[in-house]
C-alpha positions in Angstrom: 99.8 -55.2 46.5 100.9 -51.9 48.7 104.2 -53.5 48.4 104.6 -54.3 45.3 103.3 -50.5 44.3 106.4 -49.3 46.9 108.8 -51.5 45.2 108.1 -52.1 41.3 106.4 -48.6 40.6 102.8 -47.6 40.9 102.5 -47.6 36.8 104.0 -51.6 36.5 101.6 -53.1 39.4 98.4 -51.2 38.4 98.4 -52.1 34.8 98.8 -55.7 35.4 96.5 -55.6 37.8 93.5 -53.8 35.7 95.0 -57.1 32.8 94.3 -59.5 35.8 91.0 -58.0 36.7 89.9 -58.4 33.2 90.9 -61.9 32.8 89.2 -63.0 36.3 85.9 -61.4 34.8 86.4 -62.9 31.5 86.4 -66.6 33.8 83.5 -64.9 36.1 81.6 -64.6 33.0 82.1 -68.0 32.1 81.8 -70.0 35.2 78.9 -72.3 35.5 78.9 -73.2 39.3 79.1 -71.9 42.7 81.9 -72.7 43.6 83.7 -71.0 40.3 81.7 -67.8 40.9 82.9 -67.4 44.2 86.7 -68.1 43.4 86.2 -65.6 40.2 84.4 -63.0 42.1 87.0 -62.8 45.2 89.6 -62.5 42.7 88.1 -59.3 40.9 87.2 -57.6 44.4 90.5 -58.6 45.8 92.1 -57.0 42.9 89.4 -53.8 42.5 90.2 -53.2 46.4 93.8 -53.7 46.0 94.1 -51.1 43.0 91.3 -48.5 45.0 93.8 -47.1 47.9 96.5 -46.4 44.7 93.7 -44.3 42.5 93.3 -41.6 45.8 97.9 -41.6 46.4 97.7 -41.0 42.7 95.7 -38.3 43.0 97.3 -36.6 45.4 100.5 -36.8 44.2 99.4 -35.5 40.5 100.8 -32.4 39.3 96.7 -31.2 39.8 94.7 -30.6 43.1 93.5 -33.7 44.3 90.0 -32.9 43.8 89.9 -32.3 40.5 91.4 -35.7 40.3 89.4 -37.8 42.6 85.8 -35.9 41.5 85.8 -38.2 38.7 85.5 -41.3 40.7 82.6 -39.9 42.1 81.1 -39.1 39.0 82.4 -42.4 37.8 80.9 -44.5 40.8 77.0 -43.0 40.2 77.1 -43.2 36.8 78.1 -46.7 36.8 76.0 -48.0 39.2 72.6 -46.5 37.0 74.3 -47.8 33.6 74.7 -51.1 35.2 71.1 -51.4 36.3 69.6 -50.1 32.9 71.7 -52.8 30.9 70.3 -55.3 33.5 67.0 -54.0 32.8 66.9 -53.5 29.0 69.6 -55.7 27.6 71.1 -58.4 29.7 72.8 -59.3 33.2 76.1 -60.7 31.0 76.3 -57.4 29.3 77.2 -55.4 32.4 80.7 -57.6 32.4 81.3 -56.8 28.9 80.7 -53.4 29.7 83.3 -53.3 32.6 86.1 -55.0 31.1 85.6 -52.4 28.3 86.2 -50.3 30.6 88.9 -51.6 32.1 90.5 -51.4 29.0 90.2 -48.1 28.6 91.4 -47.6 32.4 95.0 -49.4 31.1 95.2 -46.7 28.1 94.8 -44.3 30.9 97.2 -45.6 33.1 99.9 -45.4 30.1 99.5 -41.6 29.8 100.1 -40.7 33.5 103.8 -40.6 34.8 103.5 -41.4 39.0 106.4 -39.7 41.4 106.3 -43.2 42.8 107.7 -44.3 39.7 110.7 -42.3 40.3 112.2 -44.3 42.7 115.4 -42.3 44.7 118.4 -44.8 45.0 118.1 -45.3 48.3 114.7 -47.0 47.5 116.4 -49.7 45.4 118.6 -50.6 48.0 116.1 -51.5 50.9 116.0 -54.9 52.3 112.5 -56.9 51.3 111.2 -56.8 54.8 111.6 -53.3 55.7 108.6 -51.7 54.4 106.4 -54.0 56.2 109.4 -54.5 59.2 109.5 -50.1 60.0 105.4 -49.8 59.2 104.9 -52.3 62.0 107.2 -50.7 64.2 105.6 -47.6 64.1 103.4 -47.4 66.8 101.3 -43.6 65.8 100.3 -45.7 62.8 98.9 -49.1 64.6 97.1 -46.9 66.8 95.3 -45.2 63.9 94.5 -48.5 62.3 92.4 -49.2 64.8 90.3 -46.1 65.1 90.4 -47.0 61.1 88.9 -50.3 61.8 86.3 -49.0 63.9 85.3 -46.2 62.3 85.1 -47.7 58.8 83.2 -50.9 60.4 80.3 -48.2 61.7 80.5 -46.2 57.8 80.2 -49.4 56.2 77.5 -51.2 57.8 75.5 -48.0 57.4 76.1 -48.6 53.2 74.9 -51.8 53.8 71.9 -51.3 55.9 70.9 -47.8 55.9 69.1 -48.7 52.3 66.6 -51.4 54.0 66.3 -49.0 57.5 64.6 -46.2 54.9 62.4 -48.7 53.4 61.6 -49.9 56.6 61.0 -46.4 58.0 57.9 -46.4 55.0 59.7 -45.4 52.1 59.8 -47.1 48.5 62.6 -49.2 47.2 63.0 -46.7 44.3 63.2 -43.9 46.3 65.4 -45.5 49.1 67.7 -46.2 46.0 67.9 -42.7 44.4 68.4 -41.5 47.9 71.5 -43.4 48.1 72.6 -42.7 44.6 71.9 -38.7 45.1 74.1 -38.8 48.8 76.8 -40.0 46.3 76.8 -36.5 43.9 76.6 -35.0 47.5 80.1 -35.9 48.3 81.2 -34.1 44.7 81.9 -30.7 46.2 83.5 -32.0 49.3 86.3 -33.2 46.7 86.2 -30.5 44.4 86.9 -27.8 46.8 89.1 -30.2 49.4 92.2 -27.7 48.3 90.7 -25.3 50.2 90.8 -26.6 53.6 92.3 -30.2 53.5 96.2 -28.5 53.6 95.1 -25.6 56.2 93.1 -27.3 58.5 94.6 -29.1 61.6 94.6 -32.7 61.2 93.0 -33.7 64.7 90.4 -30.9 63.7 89.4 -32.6 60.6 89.5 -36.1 62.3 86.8 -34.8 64.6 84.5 -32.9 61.7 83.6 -36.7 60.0 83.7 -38.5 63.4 81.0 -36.1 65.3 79.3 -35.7 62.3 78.8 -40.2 62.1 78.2 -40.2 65.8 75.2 -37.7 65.4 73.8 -39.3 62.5 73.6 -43.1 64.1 71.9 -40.8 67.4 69.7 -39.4 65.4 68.7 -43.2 63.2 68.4 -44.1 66.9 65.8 -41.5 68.1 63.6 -41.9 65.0 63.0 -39.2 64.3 61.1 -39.3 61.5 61.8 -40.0 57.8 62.2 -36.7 56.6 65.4 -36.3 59.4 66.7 -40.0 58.1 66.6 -38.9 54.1 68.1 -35.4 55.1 70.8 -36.7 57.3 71.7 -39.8 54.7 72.2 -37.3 51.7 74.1 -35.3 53.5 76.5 -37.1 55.5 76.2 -40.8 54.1 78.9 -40.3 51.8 80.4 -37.1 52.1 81.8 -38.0 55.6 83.0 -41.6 54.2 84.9 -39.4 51.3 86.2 -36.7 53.8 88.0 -39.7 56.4 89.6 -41.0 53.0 91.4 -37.7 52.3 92.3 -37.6 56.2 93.4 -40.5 56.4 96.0 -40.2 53.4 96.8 -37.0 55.3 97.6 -38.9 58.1 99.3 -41.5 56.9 101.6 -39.6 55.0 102.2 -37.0 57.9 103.4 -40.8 60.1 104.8 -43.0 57.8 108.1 -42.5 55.7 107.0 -41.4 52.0 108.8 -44.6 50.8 106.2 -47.0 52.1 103.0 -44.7 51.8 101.2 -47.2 49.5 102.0 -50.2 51.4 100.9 -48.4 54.5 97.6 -47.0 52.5 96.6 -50.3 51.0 97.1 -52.0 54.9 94.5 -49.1 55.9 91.8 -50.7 53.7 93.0 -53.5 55.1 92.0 -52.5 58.6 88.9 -51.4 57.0 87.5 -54.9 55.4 88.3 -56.3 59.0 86.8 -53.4 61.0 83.8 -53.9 58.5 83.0 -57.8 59.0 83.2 -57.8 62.5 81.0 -54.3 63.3 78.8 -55.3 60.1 78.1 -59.4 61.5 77.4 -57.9 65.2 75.1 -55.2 63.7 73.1 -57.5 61.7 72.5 -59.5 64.8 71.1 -56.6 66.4 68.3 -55.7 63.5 67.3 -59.4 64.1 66.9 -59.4 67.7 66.4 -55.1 68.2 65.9 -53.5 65.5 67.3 -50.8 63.4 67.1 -47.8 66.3 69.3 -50.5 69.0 71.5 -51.2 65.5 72.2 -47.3 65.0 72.6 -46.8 69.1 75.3 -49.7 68.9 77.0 -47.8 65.9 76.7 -44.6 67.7 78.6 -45.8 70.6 80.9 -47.6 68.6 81.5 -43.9 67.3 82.2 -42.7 70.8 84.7 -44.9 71.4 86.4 -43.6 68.1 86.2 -40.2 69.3 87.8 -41.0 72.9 90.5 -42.8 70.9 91.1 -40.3 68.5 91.6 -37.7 71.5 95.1 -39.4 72.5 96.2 -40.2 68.8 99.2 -37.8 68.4 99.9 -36.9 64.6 103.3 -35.2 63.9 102.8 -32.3 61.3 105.2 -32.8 58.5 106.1 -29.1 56.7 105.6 -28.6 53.3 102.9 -31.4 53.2 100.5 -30.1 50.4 98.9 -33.2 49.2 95.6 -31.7 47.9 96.4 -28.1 46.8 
């Protein structure tokens, strides 16, 4: 899909896709057997993750700060998740797909009122060859090597969504309060994007690299000691998300700062590639862990998968482009 954004226009490829997404849940809704629910649900979340690395190159490249773009997602993201469990409560599970390709609609109206600098293709664009985006990303070497402290990192930050829920209610706490725990860490994250002007185009890159990658490494340490609930709750509101959030933003700083401008949203878009990879294989050896360990030998595991990062991220050499103001 990165491709097709670099070559047809951001505007072309994300409105079919939102048409595509809607049509896929429309057969979701309908589908009767496993086997149909699987196919229909891969298609939306294949679609949904191929559309997600778009929404934050949109925002950066808005005539707007990028936070006051990208906030809404947030806002977006935890008021969705609580409207989709009261209709599951009070009305129906089939609602919640109604709901959402409502709201896909109205994501296409949106999408007709915004006018992408991607869309704006310089000549030189048109006359690429059709392997070249993929052909020069692949050569570049700075950018491989970053995939895979992507990979890595985004593994550890992902198994933690995934399990740090059921490590809080196994640490004593309720499943409510587990829940709204993870729902508040979410609104944490909110001034981290609002305010990401302030530092996100001033700040070195390696510097900002480190911020998210000590701060993951101390909180799997600190999961690891056990040190108590309260230490767990006060380390997953304030770090759970916000550090996921602030390695997005660096990450489309870096890429942008190592790949040519041309190909930034193929070379985003294989980024969450390197993520859904990093994520099955760090998530599938994690879970074995809590089986055979425990959650403390699970978070020591992450935590030197964290160190690793950090060494690698210690010879990854990012060239400073000037005039690179993506979130100001």
């Amino acid at each position: 899909m990165g491709i097709l954004n670099d070559k047809i226009g951001i505007k072309k490829v994300t409105i079919y896709s939102f048409l595509l997404i809607n049509i896929a849940a429309i057969f979701f809704m309908q589908a009767n057997n496993l086997l149909l629910l699987t196919v229909w649900y891969s298609a939306v979340l294949m679609l949904v993750n191929g559309v997600n690395p778009v929404m934050d190159v949109l925002a950066a490249r808005s005539p707007y700060t990028y936070g006051k773009i990208r906030i809404w997602g947030t806002f977006g993201y935890a008021m969705g998740s609580q409207l989709a469990g009261l209709i599951y409560k009070f009305i129906s599970p089939q609602a919640i797909f109604i709901v959402f390709i409502g709201m896909m609609c109205v994501s296409i109206l949106g999408v007709f009122g915004i006018d992408p600098k991607q869309n704006q293709r310089p000549k030189k664009a048109t006359q690429m060859k059709n392997d070249s985006s993929i052909g020069k990303i692949f050569k570049n070497k700075i950018y491989l090597f970053y995939l895979l402290i992507v990979a890595l990192y985004s593994g550890v930050g992902n198994t933690g969504h995934t399990y740090i829920p059921s490590m809080l209610e196994h640490s004593g706490l309720s499943v409510n309060m587990a829940t709204t725990v993870v729902a508040i860490s979410v609104i944490c994250e909110s001034p981290l994007i609002f305010f990401s002007y302030l530092f996100m185009d001033k700040v070195p890159i390696k510097k900002l690299l480190y911020i998210p990658l000590g701060i993951l490494l101390l909180q799997y340490v600190i999961y690891g000691l056990d040190l108590g609930l309260t230490s767990k709750i006060l380390l997953t509101l304030m770090s759970k998300h916000a550090t996921g959030m602030l390695l997005i933003m660096v990450t489309l700083k870096i890429v942008a700062n190592i790949v040519d401008e041309n190909y930034l949203v193929t070379a985003i878009a294989l980024v969450q590639t390197a993520r859904n990879l990093g994520t099955i294989l760090i998530q599938n050896i994690a879970g074995d862990i809590i089986d055979k360990s425990g959650y403390e030998m699970m978070s020591f595991f992450l935590a030197g998968v964290m160190v690793l990062v950090l060494v690698l991220a210690f010879f990854l050499k990012v060239p400073n482009k000037s005039n690179q103001k993506l979130f100001g």
